[in-house]
Wavefront OBJ file of the C-alpha trace (Angstrom):
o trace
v 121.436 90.930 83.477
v 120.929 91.191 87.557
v 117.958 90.240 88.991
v 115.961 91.846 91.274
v 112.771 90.414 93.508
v 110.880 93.405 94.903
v 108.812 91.134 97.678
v 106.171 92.242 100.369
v 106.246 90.788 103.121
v 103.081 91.027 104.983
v 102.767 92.900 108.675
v 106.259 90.780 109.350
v 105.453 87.576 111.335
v 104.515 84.347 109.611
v 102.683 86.369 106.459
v 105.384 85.551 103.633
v 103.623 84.264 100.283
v 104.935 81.142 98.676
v 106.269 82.925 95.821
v 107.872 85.849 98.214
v 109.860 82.673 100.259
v 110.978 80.950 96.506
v 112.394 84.310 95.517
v 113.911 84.680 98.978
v 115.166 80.888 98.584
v 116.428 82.153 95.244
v 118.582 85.434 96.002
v 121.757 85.715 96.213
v 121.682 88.222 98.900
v 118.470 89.691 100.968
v 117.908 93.606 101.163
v 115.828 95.744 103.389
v 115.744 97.630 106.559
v 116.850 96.257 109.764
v 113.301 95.059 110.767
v 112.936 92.934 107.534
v 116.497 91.681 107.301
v 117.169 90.649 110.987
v 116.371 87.426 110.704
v 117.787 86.064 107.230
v 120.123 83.391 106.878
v 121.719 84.329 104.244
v 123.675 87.771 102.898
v 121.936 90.769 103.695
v 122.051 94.605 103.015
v 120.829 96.769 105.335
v 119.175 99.933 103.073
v 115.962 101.632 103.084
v 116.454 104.195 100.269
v 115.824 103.110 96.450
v 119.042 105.071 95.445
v 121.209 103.383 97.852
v 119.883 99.928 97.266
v 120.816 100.616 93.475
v 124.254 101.652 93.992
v 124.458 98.897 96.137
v 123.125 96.279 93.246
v 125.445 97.857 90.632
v 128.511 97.552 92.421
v 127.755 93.911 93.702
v 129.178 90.739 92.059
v 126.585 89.078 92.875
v 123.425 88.876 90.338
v 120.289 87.808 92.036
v 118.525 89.995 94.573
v 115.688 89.897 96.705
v 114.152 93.658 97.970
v 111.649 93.013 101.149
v 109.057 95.497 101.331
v 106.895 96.149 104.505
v 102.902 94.703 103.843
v 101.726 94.964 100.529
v 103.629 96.008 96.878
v 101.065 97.446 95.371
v 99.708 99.541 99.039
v 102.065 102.662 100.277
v 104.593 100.405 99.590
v 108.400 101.459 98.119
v 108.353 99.343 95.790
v 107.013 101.805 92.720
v 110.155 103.968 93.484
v 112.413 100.694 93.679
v 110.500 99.834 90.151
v 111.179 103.053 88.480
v 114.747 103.149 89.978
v 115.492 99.844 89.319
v 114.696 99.766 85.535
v 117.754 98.842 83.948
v 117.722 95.679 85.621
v 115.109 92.697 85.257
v 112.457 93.200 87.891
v 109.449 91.309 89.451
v 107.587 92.739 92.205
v 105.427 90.235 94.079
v 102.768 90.860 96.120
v 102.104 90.707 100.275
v 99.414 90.523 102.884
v 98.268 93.760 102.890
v 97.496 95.099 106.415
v 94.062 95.833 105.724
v 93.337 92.651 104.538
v 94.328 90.903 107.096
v 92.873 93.159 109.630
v 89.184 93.119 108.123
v 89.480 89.616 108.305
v 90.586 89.854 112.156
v 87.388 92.004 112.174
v 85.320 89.577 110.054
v 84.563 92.820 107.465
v 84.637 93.472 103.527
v 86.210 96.334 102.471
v 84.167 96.744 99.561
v 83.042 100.315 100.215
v 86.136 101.423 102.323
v 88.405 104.974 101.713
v 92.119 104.136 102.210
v 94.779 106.462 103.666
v 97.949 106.772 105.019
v 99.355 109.434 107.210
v 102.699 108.117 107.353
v 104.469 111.393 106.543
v 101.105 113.064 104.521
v 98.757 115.507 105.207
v 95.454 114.181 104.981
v 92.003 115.474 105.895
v 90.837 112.481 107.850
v 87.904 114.378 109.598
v 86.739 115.535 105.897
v 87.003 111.845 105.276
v 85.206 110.224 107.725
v 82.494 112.914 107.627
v 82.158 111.977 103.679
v 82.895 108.011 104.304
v 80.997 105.469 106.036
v 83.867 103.683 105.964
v 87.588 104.712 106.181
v 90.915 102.651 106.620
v 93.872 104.454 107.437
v 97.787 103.549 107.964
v 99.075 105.680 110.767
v 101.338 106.712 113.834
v 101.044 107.060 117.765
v 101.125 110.889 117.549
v 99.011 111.215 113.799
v 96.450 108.826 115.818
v 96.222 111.065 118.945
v 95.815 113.675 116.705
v 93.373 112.519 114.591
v 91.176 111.000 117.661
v 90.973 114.511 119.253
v 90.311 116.257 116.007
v 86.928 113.453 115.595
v 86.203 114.682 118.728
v 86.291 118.513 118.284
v 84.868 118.529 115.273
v 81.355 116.826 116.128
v 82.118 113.237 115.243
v 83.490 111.808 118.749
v 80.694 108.949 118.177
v 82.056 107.556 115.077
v 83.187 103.979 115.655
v 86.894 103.514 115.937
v 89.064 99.807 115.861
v 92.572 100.174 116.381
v 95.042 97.302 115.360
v 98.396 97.152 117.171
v 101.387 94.703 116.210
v 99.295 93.007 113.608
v 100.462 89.185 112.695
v 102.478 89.544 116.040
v 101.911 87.335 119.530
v 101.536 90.788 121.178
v 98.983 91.314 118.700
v 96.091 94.137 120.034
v 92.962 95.005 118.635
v 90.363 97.553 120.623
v 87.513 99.522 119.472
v 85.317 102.129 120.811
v 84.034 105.613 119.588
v 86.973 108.112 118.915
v 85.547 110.165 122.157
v 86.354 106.576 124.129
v 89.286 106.319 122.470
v 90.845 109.907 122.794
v 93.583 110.708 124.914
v 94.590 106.716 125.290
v 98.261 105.841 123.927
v 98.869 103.287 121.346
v 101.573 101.212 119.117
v 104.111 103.636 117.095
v 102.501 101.882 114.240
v 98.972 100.866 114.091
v 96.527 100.608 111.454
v 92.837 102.064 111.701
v 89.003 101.785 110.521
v 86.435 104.441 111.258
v 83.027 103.912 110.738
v 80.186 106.663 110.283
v 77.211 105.692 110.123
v 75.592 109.188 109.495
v 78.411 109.844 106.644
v 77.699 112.116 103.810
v 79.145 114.219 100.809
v 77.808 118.011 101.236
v 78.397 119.813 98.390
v 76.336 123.120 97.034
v 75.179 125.901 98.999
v 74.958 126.535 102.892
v 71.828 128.433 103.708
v 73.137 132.334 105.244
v 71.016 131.926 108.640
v 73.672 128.406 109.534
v 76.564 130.150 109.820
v 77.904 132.288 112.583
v 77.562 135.597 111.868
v 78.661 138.195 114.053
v 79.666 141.669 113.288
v 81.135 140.288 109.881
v 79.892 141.001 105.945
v 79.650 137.623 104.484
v 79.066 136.646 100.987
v 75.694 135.522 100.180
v 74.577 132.448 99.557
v 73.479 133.147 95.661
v 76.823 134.697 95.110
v 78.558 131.817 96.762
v 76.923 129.214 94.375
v 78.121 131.177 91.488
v 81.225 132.050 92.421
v 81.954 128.324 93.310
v 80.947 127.858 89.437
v 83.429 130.315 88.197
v 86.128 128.668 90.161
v 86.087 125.353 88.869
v 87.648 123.587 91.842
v 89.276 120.202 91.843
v 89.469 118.132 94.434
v 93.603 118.677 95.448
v 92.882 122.263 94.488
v 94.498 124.787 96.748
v 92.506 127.757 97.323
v 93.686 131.192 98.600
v 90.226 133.154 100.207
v 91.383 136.342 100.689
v 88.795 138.666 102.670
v 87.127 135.393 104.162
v 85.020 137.155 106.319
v 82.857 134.620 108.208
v 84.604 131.746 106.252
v 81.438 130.798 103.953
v 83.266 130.879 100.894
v 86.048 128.637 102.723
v 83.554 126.217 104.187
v 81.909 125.615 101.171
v 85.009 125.069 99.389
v 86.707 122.763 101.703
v 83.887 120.740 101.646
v 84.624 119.771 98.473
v 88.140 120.058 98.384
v 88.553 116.206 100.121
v 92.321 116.343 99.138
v 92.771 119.639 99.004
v 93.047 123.042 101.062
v 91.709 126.358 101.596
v 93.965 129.273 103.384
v 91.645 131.493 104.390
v 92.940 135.517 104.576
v 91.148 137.705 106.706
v 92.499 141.298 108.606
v 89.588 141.250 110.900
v 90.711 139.533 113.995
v 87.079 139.075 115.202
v 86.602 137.493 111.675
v 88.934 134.909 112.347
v 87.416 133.570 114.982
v 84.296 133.595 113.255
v 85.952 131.579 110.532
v 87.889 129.019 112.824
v 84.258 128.420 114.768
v 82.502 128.387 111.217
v 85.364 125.283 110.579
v 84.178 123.058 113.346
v 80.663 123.439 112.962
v 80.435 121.772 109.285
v 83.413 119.416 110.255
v 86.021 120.531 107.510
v 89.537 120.438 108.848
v 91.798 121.787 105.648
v 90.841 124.942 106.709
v 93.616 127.111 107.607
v 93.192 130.486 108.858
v 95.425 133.283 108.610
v 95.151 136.510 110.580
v 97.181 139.574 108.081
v 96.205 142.038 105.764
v 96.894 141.033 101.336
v 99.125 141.137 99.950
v 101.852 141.447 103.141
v 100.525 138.325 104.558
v 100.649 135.796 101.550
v 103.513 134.161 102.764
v 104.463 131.781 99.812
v 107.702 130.285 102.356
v 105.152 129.342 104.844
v 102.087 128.343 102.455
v 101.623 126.604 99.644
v 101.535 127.946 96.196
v 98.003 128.338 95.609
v 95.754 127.161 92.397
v 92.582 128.650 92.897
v 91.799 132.014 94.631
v 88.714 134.076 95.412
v 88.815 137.635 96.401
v 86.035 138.936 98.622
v 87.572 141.906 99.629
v 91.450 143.537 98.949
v 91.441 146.212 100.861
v 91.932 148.481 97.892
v 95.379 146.195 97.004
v 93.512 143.869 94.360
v 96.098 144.995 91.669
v 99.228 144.618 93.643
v 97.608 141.307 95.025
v 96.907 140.005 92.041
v 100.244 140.629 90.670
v 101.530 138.379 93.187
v 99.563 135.647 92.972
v 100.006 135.164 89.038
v 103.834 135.689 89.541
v 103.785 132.503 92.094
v 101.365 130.152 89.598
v 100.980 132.009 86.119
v 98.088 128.904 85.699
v 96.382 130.376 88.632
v 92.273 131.103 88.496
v 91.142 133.742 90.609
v 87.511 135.600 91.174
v 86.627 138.647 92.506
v 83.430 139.789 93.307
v 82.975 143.352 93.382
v 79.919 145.746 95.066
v 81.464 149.261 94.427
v 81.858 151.611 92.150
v 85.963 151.994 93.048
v 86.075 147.906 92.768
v 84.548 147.594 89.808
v 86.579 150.373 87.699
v 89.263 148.650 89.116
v 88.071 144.881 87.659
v 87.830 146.840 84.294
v 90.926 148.398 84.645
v 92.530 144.872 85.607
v 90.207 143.365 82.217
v 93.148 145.140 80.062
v 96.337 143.445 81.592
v 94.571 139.975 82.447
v 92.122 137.480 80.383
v 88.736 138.194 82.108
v 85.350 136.987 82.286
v 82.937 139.471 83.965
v 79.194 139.174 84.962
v 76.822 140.769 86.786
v 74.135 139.223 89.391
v 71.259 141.127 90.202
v 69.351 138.586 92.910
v 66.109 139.572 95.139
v 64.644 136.882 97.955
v 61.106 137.054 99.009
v 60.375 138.835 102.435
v 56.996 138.740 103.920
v 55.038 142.161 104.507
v 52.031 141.735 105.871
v 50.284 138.754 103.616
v 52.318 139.313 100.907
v 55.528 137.684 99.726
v 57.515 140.773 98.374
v 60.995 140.078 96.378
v 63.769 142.375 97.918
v 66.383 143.285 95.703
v 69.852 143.177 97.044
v 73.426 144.840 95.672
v 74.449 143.744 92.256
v 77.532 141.887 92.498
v 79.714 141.564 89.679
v 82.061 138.363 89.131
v 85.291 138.709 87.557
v 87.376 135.647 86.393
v 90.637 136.370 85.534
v 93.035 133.660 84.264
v 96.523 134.589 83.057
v 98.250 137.735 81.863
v 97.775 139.041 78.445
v 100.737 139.110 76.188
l 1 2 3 4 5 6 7 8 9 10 11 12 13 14 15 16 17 18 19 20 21 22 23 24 25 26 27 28 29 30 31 32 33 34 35 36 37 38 39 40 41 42 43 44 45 46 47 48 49 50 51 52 53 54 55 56 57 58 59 60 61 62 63 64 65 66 67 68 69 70 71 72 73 74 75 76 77 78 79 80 81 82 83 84 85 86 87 88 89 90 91 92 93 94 95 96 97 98 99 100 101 102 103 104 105 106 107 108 109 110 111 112 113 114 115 116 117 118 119 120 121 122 123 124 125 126 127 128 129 130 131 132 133 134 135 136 137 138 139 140 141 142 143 144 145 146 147 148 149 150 151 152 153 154 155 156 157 158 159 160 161 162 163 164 165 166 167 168 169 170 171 172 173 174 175 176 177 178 179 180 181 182 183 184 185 186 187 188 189 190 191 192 193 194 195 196 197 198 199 200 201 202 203 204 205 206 207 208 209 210 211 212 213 214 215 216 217 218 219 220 221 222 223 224 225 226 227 228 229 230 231 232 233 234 235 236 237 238 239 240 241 242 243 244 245 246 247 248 249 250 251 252 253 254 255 256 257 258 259 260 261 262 263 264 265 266 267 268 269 270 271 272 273 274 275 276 277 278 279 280 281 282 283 284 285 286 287 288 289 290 291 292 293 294 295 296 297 298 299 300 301 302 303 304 305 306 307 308 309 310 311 312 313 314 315 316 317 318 319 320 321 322 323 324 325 326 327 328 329 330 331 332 333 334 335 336 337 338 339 340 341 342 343 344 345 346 347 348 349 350 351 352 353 354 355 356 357 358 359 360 361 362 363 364 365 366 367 368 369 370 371 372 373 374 375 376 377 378 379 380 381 382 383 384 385 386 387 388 389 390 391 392 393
């Protein structure tokens, strides 16, 4: 049976294990991309792609192999796709200097407490990081960096501590730091590796008090509604989440604060509303926010957005039905509330309670207001709270 080394090989320059260099002494012929290859003295292919290096490895006559694999094995790294495409010959993957490790040593820092990332080709919510972390590591790009830099600093966190390595393990070797609003605008290696450190980082979770958010000419979704509505939703944290009728964007802000890995689209015909809901965004820091400006169902756009897993329904301008429909065609698993203040909504919830599995309550809340010296309680609108889950059969 072939063999096949699956090696890391550190940031690139002088950071090859012991046991990475035997199996390169080993193989028969040396694989990778043109960066890790160049400078072999012996065979090489030139592949990136797991597919291609196995074609490549079945046709050969030769039987011993050695895969090199940018940093670490076991961090980002290709080597669990070689693995899994590779399994019909007799593997061992061997471990590299990962870049973090050797940049917190550069920095003389444990990463003991540290978030990891990578951005190369992923959408990540690095400001929803960093406002949650104290500490965040992150693999990156020039443009993903820029980008991420100018997002600290829009969103309220241009102090946070930033070190930037450049052409790690390499003479040209560069490593700055400064606060992202320092840092913002400057230009930096195509690849580069990143810590950000928050001192004043915290996870927010529950209930945003009404008077905080920016109100407007807007209805919003109260606070007590928003806490149980949350409840009913049962959000994960990858959950996508469809608000249609965001309003202000409370429901969405709340949401996305959880949501660390996920994202919230938020819905919302009222063009005033939208800025409301972008402005809403940057004041609690939460950047997987995405506003869209349309009227449900026309502007659920399943080409353009992803399929979603969650959804909450503030308000359909009389199209819950045909909205509905549309969302349980795209993800029959979806979970979707509705809160309802009418008459004409709720008839329509029952109505909906005979095609769908539903779960329907009623909140009757009242907050104290002061009159004279008295605390009175002040009743507002009940609000009923339909779950529904899945067609019936």
């Amino acid at each position: 049976m072939k063999k096949v080394y699956i090696a890391g090989v550190g940031m690139g320059n002088g950071c090859l294990t012991e046991q990475a260099q035997k199996a390169v002494d080993e193989a028969e012929v040396i694989i990778g991309s043109s960066r890790m290859v160049k400078d072999c003295k012996k065979p090489v292919f030139n592949a990136f792609y797991a597919d291609e290096i196995k074609r490549y490895i079945e046709d050969s006559d030769k039987n011993v192999f050695c895969v090199l694999v940018s940093g670490d094995s076991g961090f980002y790294s290709g080597a669990k796709r070689l693995s899994e495409v590779l399994d019909g010959f007799e593997t061992q993957v061997i471990a590299g200097i990962s870049s973090f490790s050797y940049f917190f040593a550069a920095l003389k820092k444990d990463y003991n407490d540290t978030k990891f990332l990578s951005l190369h080709g992923r959408e990540r919510n690095v400001v929803s990081y960093i406002r949650r972390y104290k500490s965040v590591f992150f693999l990156t790009d020039e443009l993903f960096l820029e980008d991420a830099l100018q997002k600290l600093c829009n969103y309220g966190l241009g102090d946070v501590k930033i070190y930037i390595g450049e052409r790690l393990s390499y003479p040209e070797e560069r490593i700055v730091s400064g606060t992202a609003a320092e840092l913002a605008g400057k230009k930096f290696d195509k690849l580069s590796v990143v810590l950000a450190e928050n001192e004043n980082a915290r996870a927010e979770y529950g209930s945003i008090p009404d008077s905080e958010f920016i109100r407007g000419n807007v209805p919003m979704t109260k606070a007590e509604v928003r806490s149980l509505a949350a409840a009913k939703l049962n959000l994960c944290e990858d959950s996508v989440l469809y608000d249609i009728g965001a309003g202000t964007g409370s429901v969405s802000v709340e949401a996305a604060r959880y949501l660390i890995d996920g994202s919230v689209y938020a819905f919302e015909k009222n063009e005033e509303a939208i800025g409301l809901i972008e402005a809403n965004c940057v004041k609690f820091g939460v950047d997987n926010v995405v506003s869209v400006h349309g009227t449900a169902p026309a502007c659920l756009d399943f080409g353009k957005y992803p399929i979603p897993t969650h959804a909450f329904i503030g308000g359909s301008g009389g199209k819950l039905a045909e909205t509905l429909e549309i969302l349980f065609e795209k993800n029959h698993g979806l979970r979707a509330v509705v809160t309802a203040v009418s008459l004409n909504t709720i008839a329509e919830i029952t109505e909906l309670s005979e095609k769908y599995k539903a779960d329907i309550c009623c909140i009757n809340a009242a907050k104290a207001e002061k009159a004279g010296t008295h605390l009175l309680m002040k009743a507002a609108n009940p609000v009923y709270i339909a779950v529904f889950t899945e067609k019936k059969l």
